[in-house]
Residue, then its C-alpha position, 0 to 999 in steps of 0.5 A: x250653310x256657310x262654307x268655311x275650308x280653315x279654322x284655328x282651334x286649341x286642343x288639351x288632353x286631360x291631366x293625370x289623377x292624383x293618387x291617393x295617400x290613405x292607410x287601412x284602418x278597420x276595427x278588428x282588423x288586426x293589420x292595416x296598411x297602405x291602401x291608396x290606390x293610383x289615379x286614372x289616365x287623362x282624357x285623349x284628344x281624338x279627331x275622327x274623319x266622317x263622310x256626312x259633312x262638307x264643311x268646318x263651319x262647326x268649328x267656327x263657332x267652337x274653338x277650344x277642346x278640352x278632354x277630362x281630367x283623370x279621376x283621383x285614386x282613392x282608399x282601399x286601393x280603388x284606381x282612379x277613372x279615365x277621363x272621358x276622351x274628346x272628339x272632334x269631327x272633320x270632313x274628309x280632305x281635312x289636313x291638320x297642321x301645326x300652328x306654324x302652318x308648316x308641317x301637316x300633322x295628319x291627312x285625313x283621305x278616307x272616312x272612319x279614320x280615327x287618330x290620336x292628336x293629343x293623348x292624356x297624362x298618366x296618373x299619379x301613383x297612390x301610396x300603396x304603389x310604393x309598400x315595400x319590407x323595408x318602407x311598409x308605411x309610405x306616405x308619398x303619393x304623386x300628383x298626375x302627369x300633365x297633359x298635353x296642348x297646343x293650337x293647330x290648323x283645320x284647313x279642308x281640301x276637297x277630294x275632286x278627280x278634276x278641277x275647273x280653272x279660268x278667270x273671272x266670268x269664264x263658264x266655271x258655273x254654267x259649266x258645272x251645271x250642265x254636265x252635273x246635278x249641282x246647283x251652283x250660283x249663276x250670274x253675269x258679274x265676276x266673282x259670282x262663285x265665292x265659294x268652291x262647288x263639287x259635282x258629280x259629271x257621268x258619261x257612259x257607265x263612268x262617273x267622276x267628281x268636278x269641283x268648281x273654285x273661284x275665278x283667278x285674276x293677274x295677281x291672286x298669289x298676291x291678294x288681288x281679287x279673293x286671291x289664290x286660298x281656294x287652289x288648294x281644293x285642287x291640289x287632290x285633282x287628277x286632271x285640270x279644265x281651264x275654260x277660257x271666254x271665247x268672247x274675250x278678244x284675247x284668249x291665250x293672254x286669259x290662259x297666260x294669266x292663269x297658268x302664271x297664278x298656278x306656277x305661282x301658287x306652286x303644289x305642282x298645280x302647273x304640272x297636272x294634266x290640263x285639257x283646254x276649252x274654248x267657251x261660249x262658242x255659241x256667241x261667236x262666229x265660226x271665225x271668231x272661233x277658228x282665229x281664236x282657238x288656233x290663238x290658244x293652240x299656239x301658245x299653249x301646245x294644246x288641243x283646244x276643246x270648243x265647246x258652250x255650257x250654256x246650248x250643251x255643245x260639245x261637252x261629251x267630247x270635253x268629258x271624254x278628254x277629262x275621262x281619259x286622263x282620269x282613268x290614266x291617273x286611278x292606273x297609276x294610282x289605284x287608291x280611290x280617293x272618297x269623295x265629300x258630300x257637297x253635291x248639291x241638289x237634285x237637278x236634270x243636267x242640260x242636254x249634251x250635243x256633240x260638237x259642231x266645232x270639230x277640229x277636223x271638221x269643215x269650216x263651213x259647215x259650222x253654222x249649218x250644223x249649230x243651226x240644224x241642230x237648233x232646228x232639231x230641238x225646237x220641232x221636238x219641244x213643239 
């Protein structure tokens, strides 16, 4: 299925009945009168928030919801039916925004919250309405009120409690498969990942969702690359992990590049918790490592996590520093937030091995550990 996180759709509340201008005229009866009866109410536009999809794709294909009209008033002081209402169903994380796109209508966080966007016109009144001792044959009846319509903005932000961030080609994917069940595309190119990706990560008895956007470039606040439209899905997020290439010969210009495009962006992006991670460590020296991880230590202010997505070194500690923040933030903010159900497919998330690059280990015992640990794996698969 198509991932679409925006969509532009037009929505009218049904018109009012007209009432109903009729007298009572009955053989034998010997008094008659007005007799006509009200219109009904027109429909309401309702939008309801459900937990069983993850995507406006629906509303890619249907742009216009229109409610029923109020039905007319009738003879012998029979009122007029409601108009049926419409509904229209949206995942949670929803925002419904004007069609200015400046001020949000609604924020949709949890799953059965119903709201009325738009709601229908009253009915006429019917010539009975207006019988009094001084007017006893009127013969004025009103036509229904309109309803109401207008455009407004569908635009989804996934409900994550941490959010991958990197450039280009960084281990976002690869990262998001080892320590969860999803399935995310992998591939050696930049740009692989077009769409965001959610997973659910556990470690110990805690479990906590990821959400995976695409890379950033130098630039994307400006259009550059598929831009910056997907950092919205982060927005919700309580912490940040901004994977850095270790294989890139400059790392802290990559961390550079990305903090910029945040403060850029605006949100408070720039201003979440951010724990930091030196990736595919496993192709690089125990120099590389150290020269490149104390790189990003200066220039950030941050301790830097050394870690491989793919081989799984190193992740338990990376899981924990989010896990720990996570838990600061649900203590300072107690609601839970539900979570979307885009997690993806059934699959054994890669063994997670505990880190040989520790900071306050020896260096020289890096590649002895990585290569011990290695040796370890292949007498067990034998």
């Amino acid at each position: 299925m198509k991932f679409l996180d925006q969509a532009k759709i037009f929505i009218q509340s049904g018109n009012g009945g007209a009432g109903s201008c009729s007298f009572r005229r009955e053989k034998y009866i010997e008094f008659g009168g007005p007799d006509g009866g009200d219109g009904g109410r027109g429909g309401d536009v309702i939008v309801e928030c459900v937990d069983n999809l993850n995507t406006l794709i629906d509303y890619r294909y249907r742009q216009h919801f229109k409610a029923e009209i109020g039905h007319h008033g009738q003879g012998r002081n029979k009122t007029g039916a409601k108009g049926a209402d419409v509904v229209f169903k949206v995942p949670v994380g929803t925002q419904i925004l004007d069609e200015d796109r400046e001020h949000v209508l609604a924020d949709l966080t949890e799953a059965g919250t119903r709201l009325v966007m738009l709601k229908g016109g009253d009915g006429g009144f019917g010539n009975a309405h207006y019988k009094t001792s001084t007017n006893q044959a009127p013969r004025r009846a009103d036509e229904g009120w309109p309803g109401q319509e207008r455009w407004v903005w569908l635009q989804l932000k996934l409900i994550a409690d941490g959010g991958l961030i990197g450039l280009p080609n960084a281990g976002k994917s690869t990262f998001l498969a080892a320590v969860t069940r999803a399935r995310p595309k992998i591939a050696d190119y930049p740009f692989t990942t077009l769409h965001p990706n959610l997973g659910v990560a556990r470690i110990g008895e805690q479990e906590f969702i990821l959400a995976d956007i695409p890379g950033l470039i130098e630039g994307a606040h400006e259009g550059a690359g598929i831009g910056d439209r997907f950092l919205g899905h982060i927005e919700r997020c309580r912490v940040l992990l901004h994977l850095v290439d270790g294989t890139d010969p400059d790392p802290a210009e990559s961390w550079r590049i990305i903090r910029g495009e945040l403060a850029a962006y605006g949100g408070g992006l720039d201003e979440k918790p951010e724990v930091l991670a030196l990736n595919k460590c496993d192709a690089l020296t125990p120099e590389e490592i150290k020269e490149r991880k104390k790189a990003l230590e200066k220039i950030s202010g941050a301790k830097v996590f050394p870690l491989s997505g793919v081989s799984g070194v190193g992740l338990k500690s990376v899981l924990g520093a989010l896990l720990e923040h996570i838990l600061a933030a649900r203590g300072e903010n107690p609601g839970v937030l539900a979570a979307s159900a885009s997690v993806g497919r059934a699959k054994r998330p890669a063994q997670m091995v505990e880190s040989p690059w520790d900071a306050e280990g020896d260096d020289d015992d890096w590649d002895e550990e990585y290569e011990a640990e290695d040796g370890d794996e292949e007498d067990d698969e034998s």
